[in-house]
C-alpha positions in Angstrom: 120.1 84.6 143.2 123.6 85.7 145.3 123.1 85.4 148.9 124.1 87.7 151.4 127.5 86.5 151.9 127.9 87.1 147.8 126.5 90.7 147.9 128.3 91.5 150.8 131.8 90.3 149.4 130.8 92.3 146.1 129.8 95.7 147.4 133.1 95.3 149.8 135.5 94.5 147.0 133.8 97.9 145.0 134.3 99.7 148.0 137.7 98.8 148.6 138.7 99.4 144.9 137.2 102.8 145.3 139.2 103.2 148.5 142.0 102.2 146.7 141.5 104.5 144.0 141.3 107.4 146.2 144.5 106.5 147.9 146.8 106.0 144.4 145.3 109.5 143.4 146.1 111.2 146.6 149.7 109.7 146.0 150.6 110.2 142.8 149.2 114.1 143.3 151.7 114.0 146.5 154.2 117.0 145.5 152.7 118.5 142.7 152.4 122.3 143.2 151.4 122.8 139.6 149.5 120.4 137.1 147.8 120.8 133.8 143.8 120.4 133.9 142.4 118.4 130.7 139.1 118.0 129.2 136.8 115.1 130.0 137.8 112.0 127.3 134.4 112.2 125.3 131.9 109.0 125.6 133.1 106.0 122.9 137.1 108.0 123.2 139.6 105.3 122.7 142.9 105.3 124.2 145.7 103.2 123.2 148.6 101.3 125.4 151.5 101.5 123.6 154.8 99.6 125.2 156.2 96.6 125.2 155.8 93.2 126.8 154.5 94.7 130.1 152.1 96.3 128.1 151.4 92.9 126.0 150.4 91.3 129.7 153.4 88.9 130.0 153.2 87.3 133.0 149.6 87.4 133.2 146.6 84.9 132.3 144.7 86.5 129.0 142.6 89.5 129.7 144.8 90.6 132.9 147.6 92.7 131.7 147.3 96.2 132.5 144.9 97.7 129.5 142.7 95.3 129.8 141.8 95.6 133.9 142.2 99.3 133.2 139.3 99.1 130.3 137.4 97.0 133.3 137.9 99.4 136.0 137.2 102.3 133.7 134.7 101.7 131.1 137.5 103.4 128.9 138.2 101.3 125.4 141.7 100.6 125.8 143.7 98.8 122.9 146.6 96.9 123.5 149.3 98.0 121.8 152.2 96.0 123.5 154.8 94.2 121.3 156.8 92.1 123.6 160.3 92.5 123.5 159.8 96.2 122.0 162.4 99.4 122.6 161.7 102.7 122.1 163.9 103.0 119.1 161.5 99.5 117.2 158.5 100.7 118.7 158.8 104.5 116.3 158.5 102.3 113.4 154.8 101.1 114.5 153.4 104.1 116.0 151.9 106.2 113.6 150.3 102.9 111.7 148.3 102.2 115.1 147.6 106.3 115.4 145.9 106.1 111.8 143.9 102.7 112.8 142.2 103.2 116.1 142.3 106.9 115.9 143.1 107.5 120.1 142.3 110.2 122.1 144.9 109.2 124.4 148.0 107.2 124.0 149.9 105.5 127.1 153.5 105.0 126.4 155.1 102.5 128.6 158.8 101.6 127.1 162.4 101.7 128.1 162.9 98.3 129.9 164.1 96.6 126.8 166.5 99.5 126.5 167.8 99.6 130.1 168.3 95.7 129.7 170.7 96.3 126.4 172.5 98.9 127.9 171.1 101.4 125.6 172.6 104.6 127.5 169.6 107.3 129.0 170.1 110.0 126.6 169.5 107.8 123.6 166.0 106.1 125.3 165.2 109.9 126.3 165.6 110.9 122.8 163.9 107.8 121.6 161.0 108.8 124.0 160.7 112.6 123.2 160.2 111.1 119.4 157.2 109.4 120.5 155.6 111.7 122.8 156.1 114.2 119.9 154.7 111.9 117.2 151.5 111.5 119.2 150.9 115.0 120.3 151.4 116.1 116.4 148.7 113.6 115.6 146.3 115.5 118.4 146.0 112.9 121.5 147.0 113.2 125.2 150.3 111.7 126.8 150.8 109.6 129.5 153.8 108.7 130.5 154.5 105.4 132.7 157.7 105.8 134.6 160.1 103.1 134.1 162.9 101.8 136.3 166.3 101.4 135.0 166.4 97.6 135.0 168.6 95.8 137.0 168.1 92.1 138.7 170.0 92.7 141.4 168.1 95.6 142.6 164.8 93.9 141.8 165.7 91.1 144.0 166.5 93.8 146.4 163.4 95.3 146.3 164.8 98.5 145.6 164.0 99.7 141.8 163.6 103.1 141.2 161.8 105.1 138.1 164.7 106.4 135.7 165.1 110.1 136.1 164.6 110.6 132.4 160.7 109.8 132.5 159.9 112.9 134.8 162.4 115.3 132.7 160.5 114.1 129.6 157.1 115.2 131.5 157.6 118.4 132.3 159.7 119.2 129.2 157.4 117.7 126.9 154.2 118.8 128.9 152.8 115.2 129.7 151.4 113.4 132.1 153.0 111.5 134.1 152.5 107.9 135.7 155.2 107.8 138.6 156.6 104.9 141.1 153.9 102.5 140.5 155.6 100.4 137.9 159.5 100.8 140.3 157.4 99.7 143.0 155.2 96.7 141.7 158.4 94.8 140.1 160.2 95.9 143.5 157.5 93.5 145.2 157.8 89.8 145.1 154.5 89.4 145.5 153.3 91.5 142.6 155.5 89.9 139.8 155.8 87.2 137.8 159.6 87.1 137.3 162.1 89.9 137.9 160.8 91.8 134.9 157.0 91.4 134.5 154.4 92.1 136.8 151.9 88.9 137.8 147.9 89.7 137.4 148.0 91.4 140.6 150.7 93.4 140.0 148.8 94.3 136.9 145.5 95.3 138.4 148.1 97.8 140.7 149.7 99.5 137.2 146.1 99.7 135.7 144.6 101.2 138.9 147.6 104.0 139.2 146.9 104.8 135.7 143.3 105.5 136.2 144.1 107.4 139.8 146.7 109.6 136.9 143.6 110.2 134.9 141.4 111.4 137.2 144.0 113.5 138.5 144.3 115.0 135.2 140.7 115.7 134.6 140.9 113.3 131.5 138.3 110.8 133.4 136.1 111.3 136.2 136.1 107.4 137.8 
């Protein structure tokens, strides 16, 4: 039976994860004059986490990449769809495959890095990117967006990354939700990553906690 130490420590850790929460929505809802309204994910929806090795949890013991504490912090049913090494150009090949299989009501796209890394220039990983958001929404399930900062070491080691522009253009052209700063700001934190271009478990917990403050926001889920 937990003593009173135990029960304390547990009911403070939910309440600070629910402060915590709070905080990340109030943020990412920071200068937003207009946003779309969703409805409610139905009970048993499954959402899918489509991306690349950040979303594959490199960097991370097993079960704490981001979709997975995301699932535990949410109830949600979140597959991983996360191919390490991925860009957006490889990852249109596997889309619709993983659309047909687990049948999401929601699909997080999380790719670019890889791109950024090769050089790939912004217009073609936009275009990339519109291809997928456009893919999903023909199939019938809700966007989100994770902003993505244009790679570079140097600044990482800086602490300075920043989300490519390119991610909130495709939001608001496109319509989808977005996910803004949190990834920029995790891989700008030594403490929050496992090398310069992965986030560690905490840094993890931080990307699937923004997510869920995004989907509240949205309507899509109410906790």
């Amino acid at each position: 039976m937990p003593g009173p130490l135990t029960l304390f420590s547990v009911s403070y850790a939910r309440t600070a994860c629910r402060f915590l929460l709070c905080a990340l929505a109030l943020t990412t809802l920071a200068g937003c004059t207009e946003r779309t309204r969703y409805d409610a994910l139905r009970e048993g929806a499954v959402v899918l986490a489509f991306g690349d090795s950040v979303t594959a949890g490199t960097g991370a013991p097993k079960g704490q990449d981001y979709p997975s504490q995301l699932e535990q912090h949410s109830g949600l049913q979140v597959i991983n769809g996360g191919v390490s090494g991925d860009t957006a150009r490889a990852a249109i090949a596997r889309l619709q495959p993983l659309l047909e299989r687990h049948q999401p009501a929601l699909v997080i796209v999380e790719l670019g890095g890889n791109d950024f890394l090769r050089q790939t220039p912004a217009a073609t990983v936009k275009a990339d990117l519109r291809t997928i958001i456009r893919q999903v929404q023909a199939y019938g399930a809700v966007v989100a967006l994770v902003a993505v900062p244009r790679l570079s070491l140097l600044r990482a080691s800086l602490g300075s990354l920043k989300d490519s522009s390119i991610y909130a253009e495709l939001a608001e052209e496109e319509e989808v939700i977005l996910v803004p700063r949190i990834f920029s700001e995790v891989l700008s934190d030594a403490n929050a990553r496992a090398d310069k271009i992965h986030p560690n478990a905490h840094g993890y917990e931080r990307l699937a906690l923004a997510i869920q403050a995004t989907l509240i926001g949205a309507g899509l889920i109410n906790h």
